[in-house]
C-alpha positions as CSV (number, residue, x, y, z in Angstrom):
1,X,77.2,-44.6,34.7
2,X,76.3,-40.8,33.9
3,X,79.9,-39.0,33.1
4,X,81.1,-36.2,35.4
5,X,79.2,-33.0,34.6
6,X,76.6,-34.6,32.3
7,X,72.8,-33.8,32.8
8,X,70.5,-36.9,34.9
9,X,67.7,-37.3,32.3
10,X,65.7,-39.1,34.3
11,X,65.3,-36.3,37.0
12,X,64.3,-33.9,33.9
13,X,61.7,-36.1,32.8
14,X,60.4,-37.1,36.4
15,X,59.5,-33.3,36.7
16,X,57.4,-33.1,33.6
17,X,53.9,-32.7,34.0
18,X,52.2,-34.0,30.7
19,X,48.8,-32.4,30.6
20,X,46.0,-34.8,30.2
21,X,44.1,-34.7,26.7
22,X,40.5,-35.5,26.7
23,X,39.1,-36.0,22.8
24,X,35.8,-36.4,22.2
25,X,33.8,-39.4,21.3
26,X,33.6,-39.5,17.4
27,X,30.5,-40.8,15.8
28,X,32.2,-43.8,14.0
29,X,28.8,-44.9,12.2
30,X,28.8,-44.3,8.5
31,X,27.4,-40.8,7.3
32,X,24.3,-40.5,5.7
33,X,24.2,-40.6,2.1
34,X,23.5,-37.5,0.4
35,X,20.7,-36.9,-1.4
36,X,21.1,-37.2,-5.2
37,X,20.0,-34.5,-7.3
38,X,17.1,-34.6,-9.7
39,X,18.5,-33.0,-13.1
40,X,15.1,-33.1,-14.3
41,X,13.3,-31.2,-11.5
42,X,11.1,-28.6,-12.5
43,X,13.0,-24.8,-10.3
44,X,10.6,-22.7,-8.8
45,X,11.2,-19.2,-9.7
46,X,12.2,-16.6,-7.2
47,X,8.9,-14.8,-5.2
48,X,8.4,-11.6,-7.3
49,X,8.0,-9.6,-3.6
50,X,11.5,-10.9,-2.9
51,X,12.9,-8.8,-5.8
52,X,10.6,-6.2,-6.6
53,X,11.4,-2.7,-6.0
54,X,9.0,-0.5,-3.8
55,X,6.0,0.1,-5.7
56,X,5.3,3.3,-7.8
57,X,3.0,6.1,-6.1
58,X,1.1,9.0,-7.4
59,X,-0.1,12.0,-5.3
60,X,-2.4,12.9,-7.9
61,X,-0.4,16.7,-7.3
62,X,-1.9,19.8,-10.1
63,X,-0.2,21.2,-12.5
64,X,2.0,18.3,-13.9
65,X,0.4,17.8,-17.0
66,X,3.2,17.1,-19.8
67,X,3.4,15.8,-23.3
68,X,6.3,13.1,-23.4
69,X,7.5,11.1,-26.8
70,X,8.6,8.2,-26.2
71,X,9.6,5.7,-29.3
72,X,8.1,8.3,-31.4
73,X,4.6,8.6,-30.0
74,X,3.6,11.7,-28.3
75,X,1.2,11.7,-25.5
76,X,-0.6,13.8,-23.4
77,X,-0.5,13.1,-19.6
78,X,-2.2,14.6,-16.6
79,X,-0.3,13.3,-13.7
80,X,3.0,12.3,-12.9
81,X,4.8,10.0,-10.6
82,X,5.8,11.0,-7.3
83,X,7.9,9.8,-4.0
84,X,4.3,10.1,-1.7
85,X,1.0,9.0,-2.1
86,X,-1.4,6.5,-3.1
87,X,0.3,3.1,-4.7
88,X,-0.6,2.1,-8.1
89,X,-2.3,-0.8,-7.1
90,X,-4.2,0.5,-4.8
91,X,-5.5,3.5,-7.2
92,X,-6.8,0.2,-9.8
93,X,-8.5,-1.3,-6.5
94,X,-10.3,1.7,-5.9
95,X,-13.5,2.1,-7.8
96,X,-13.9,5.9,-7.1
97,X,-10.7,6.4,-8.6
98,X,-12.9,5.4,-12.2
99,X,-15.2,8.2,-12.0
100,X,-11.5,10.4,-10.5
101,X,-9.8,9.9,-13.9
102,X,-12.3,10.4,-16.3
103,X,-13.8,13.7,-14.6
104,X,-10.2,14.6,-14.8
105,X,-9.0,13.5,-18.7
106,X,-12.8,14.1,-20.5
107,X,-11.7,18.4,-19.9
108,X,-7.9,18.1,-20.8
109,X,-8.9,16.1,-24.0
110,X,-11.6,19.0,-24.6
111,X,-9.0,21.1,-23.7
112,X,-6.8,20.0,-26.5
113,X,-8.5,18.6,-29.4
114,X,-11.8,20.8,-29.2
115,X,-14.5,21.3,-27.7
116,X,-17.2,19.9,-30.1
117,X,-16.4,16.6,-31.1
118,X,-18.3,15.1,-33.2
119,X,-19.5,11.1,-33.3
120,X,-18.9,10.8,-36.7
121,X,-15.5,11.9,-36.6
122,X,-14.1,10.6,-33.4
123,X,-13.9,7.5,-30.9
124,X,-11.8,6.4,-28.4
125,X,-10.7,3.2,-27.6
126,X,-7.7,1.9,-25.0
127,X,-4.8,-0.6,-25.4
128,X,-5.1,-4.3,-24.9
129,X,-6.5,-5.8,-21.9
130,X,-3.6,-8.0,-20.6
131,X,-4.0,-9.4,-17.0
132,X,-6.9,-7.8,-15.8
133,X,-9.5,-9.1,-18.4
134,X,-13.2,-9.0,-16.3
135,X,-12.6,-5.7,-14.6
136,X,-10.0,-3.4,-16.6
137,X,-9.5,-0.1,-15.1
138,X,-8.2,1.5,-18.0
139,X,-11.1,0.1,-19.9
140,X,-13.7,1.8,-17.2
141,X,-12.3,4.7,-17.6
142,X,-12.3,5.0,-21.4
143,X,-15.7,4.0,-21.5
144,X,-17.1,6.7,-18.8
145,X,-14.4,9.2,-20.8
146,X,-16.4,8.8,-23.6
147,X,-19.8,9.4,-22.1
148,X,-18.8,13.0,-20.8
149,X,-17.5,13.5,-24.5
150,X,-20.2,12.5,-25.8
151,X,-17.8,9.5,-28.0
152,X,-18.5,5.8,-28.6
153,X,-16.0,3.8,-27.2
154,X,-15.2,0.4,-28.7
155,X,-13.9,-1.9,-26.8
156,X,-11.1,-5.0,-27.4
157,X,-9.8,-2.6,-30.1
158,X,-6.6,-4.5,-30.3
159,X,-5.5,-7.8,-28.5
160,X,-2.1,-8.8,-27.6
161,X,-0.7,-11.8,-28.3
162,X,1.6,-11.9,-25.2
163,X,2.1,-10.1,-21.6
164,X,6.0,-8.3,-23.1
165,X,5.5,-5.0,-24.1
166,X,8.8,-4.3,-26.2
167,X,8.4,-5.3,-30.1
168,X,4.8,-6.7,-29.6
169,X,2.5,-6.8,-32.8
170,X,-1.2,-6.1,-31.7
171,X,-4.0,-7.5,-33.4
172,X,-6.7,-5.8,-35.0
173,X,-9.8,-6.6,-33.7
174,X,-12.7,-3.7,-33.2
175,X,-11.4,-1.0,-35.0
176,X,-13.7,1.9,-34.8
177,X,-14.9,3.2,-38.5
178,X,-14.5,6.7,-37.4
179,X,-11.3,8.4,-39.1
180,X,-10.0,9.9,-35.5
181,X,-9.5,7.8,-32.8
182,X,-8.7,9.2,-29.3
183,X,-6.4,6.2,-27.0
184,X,-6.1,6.4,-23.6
185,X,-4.2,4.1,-20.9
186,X,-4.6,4.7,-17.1
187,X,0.0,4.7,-16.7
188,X,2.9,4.9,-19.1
189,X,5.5,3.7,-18.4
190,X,8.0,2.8,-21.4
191,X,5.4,3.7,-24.2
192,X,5.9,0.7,-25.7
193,X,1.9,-0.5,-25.4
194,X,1.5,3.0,-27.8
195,X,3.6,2.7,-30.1
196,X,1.6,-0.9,-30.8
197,X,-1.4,1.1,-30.9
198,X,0.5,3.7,-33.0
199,X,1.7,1.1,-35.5
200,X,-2.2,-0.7,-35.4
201,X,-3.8,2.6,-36.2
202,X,-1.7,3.6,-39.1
203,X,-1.8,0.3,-40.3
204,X,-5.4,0.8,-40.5
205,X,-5.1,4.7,-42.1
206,X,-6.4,5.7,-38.3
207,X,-5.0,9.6,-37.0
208,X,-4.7,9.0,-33.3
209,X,-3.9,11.3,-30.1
210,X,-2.9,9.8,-27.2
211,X,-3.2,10.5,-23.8
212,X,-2.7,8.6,-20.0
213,X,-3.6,9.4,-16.5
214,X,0.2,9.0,-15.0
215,X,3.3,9.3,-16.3
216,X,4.9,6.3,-14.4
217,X,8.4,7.9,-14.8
218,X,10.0,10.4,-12.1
């Protein structure tokens, strides 16, 4: 018996409307095992087009010849890098751009070095071939440069034991008997592949000038 005053519980709790919880069905069959590992696996590597930046251009613009030195080599190039224009790859691709070049480089190197060059006294040659082994574009060009000139070219001048650039020791392989040896390469970049050819020459009491098509640097 509820004392005078006191609160009736039960009339409390008769007035409480418990909500109704509805819980999902749980999957109560085992989970799947996870697949274990191979340590051993060989890891793909990362698609190059993932991570590559947008791909140099050239707009092939006048008046941007410059000489640059770069690890101690000086060369002589006609064109530079720019925003617009045609891509790199797509200037190698095009076999027009062969004759393009070396109607452009045969004057400057006339321009610089002379006029009358003679056989005896000069050759020119380019760097290594390195991925592009059947049909090199710097190698083209050389060749057709030294027809205007009236030069031999020798080809495979130097091979390269790897595909890196920085601290690579080329091999001697056709080096030209004339004293005087003109090198060209289509783009510089770092001027590494040069100062190879630099330390090649010398090594073999060559003097050499250098010059590219494109400076691939802004």
């Amino acid at each position: 018996m509820a004392r005078s005053g006191a609160l009736n519980l039960d009339e409390l709790i008769d007035e409480i409307n418990v909500p109704v919880l509805e819980v999902p069905d749980l999957d109560a069959s085992p989970a799947k095992a996870r697949e274990e590992k191979d340590l051993f696996a060989e890891k793909k590597r990362a698609a190059w087009k993932g991570v590559q930046v947008e791909e140099a251009r050239c707009d092939f613009s006048p008046n941007r010849m410059r000489i640059t030195n770069r690890g101690g080599v000086f060369f002589i190039t006609l064109w530079k890098k720019s925003v617009y224009g045609r891509t790199l790859t797509d200037i190698k691709g095009d076999d027009a751009m062969v004759d393009y070049f070396a109607d452009n480089i045969a004057p400057l190197i006339r321009s610089v070095i002379g006029s009358f060059l003679s056989p005896e006294d000069y050759a020119i040659v380019t760097t290594p071939k390195r991925r592009h082994k059947e049909r090199n574009f710097a190698t083209m060009i050389a060749e057709k440069i030294g027809k205007h000139l009236g030069l031999p070219f020798y080809d495979d001048c130097a091979f390269a034991p790897s595909k890196h650039r920085v601290g690579t020791v080329f091999t001697a392989n056709n080096i030209p008997p004339q004293r005087n040896i003109i090198v060209f390469d289509d783009f510089v970049t770092t001027g590494q592949t040069l100062v190879s050819m630099q330390n090649l020459l010398r090594a073999n009491g060559k003097n050499a000038i250098y010059f590219a098509g494109i400076n691939n640097k802004m």
